[in-house]
Wavefront OBJ file of the C-alpha trace (Angstrom):
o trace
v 0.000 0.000 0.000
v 1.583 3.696 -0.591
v 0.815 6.275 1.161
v 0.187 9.434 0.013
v 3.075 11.840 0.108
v 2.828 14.234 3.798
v 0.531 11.387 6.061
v 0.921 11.769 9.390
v 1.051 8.748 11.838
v -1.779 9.157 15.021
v -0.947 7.608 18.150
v -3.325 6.838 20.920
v -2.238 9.715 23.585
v -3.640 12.246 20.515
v -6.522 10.791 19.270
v -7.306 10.511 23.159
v -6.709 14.286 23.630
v -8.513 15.223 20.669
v -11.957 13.232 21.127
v -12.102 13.429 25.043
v -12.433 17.660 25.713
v -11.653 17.804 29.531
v -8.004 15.996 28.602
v -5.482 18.448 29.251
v -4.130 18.055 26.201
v -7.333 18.761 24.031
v -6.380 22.409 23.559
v -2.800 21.714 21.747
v -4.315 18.433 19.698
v -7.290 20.435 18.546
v -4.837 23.118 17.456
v -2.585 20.493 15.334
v -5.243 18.673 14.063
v -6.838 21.704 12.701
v -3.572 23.032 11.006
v -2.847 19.388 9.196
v -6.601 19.365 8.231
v -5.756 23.040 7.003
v -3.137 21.911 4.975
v -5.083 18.765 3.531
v -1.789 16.264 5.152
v -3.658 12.694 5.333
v -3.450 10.414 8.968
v -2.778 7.158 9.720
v -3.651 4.729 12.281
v -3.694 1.240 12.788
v -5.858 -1.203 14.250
v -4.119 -1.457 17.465
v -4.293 2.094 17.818
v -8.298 1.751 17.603
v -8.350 -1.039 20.033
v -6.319 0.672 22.483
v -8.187 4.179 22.138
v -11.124 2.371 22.836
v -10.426 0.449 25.828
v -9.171 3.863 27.191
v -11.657 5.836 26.505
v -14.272 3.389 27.861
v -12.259 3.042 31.052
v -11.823 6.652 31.603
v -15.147 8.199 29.776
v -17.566 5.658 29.341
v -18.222 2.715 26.429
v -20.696 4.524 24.576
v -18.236 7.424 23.808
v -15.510 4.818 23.030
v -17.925 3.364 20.544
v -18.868 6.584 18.825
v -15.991 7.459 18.628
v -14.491 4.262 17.004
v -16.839 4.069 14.137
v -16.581 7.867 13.467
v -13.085 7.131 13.065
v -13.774 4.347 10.582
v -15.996 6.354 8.480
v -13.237 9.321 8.595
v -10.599 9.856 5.958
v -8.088 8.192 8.429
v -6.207 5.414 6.652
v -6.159 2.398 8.958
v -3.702 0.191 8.717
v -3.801 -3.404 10.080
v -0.633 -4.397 11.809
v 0.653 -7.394 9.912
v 2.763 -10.704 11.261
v 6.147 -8.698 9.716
v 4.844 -5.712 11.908
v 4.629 -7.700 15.166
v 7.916 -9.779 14.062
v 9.615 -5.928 13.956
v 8.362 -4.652 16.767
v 9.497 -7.323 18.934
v 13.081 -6.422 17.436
v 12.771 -2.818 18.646
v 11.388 -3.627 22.018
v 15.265 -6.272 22.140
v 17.001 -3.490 20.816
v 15.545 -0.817 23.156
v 14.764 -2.001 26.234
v 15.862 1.111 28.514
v 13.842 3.359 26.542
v 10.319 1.421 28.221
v 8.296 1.215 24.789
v 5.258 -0.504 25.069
v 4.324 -3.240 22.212
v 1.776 -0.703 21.130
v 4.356 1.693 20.807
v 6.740 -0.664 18.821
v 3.993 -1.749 16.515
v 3.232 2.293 15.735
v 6.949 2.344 15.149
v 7.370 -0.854 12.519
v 3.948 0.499 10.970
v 5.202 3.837 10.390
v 8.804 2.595 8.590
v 7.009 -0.012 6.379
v 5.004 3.049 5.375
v 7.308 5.307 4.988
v 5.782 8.138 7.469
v 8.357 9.667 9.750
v 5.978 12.394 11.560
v 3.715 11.390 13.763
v 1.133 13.459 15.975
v 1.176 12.055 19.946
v 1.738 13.323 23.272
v 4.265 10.067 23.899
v 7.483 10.902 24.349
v 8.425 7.364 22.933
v 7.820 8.440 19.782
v 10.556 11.067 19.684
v 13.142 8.920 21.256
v 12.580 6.551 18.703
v 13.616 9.475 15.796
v 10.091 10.383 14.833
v 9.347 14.048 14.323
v 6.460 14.925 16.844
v 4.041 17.419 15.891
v 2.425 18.176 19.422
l 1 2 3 4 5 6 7 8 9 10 11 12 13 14 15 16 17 18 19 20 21 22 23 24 25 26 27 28 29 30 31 32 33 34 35 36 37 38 39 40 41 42 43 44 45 46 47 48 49 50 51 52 53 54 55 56 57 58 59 60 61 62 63 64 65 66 67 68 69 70 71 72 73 74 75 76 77 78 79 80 81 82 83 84 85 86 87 88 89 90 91 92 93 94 95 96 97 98 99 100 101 102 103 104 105 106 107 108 109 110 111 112 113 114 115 116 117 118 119 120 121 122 123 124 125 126 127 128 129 130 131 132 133 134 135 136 137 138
């Protein structure tokens, strides 16, 4: 699959800020989200992205926002990605190779995601993703 040329990678920790308004972080997401809409840059996500916004949204909001706001992100313009066998293989290489940095396997799957794809920015309020090298637009 390519990728159109200026996508920008979503993690959780934004998509989180952005849907849930009392996050302290809503403020700055809404703000890049509305400049990348602005200048018509595509997002990605992947599918354990999705399952991990929704568990944390229905843990900290309630289910029936977590739902609402799953399928409204399925019927977005948001490119979702499923994280393949290669993905998982990879990301279990970064977590080896990395293990003082504390990445989570969600955060290592983002990271073999985004290089398979090409994308090298991502928008999230998870400091992982710059010590990995990825720009951060937060």
């Amino acid at each position: 699959m390519d990728v159109p040329r200026g996508t920008v990678f979503v993690d959780t920790s934004f998509l989180f800020a952005l849907t849930v308004s009392r996050d302290q972080s809503n403020p700055a997401a809404r703000s890049v989200y509305d400049a990348i809409s602005r200048a018509r840059r595509p997002i990605l996500t992947t599918n354990f992205v999705l399952v991990e916004l929704h568990s944390l949204i229905t843990n900290r909001v309630a289910a029936a926002v977590a739902t609402r706001v799953l399928f409204q992100l399925e019927a977005s313009d948001a490119i979702i990605v499923r994280v393949s066998e290669e993905d998982e293989a990879h990301a279990g290489a970064i977590l080896r190779q990395y293990t003082d940095k504390g990445f989570s396997l969600q955060d290592a799957t983002s990271f073999a995601v985004m290089e398979r794809m090409g994308i090298d920015t991502a928008l999230s309020f998870d400091r992982h993703f710059a010590q990995y090298r990825w720009t951060v637009l937060d």
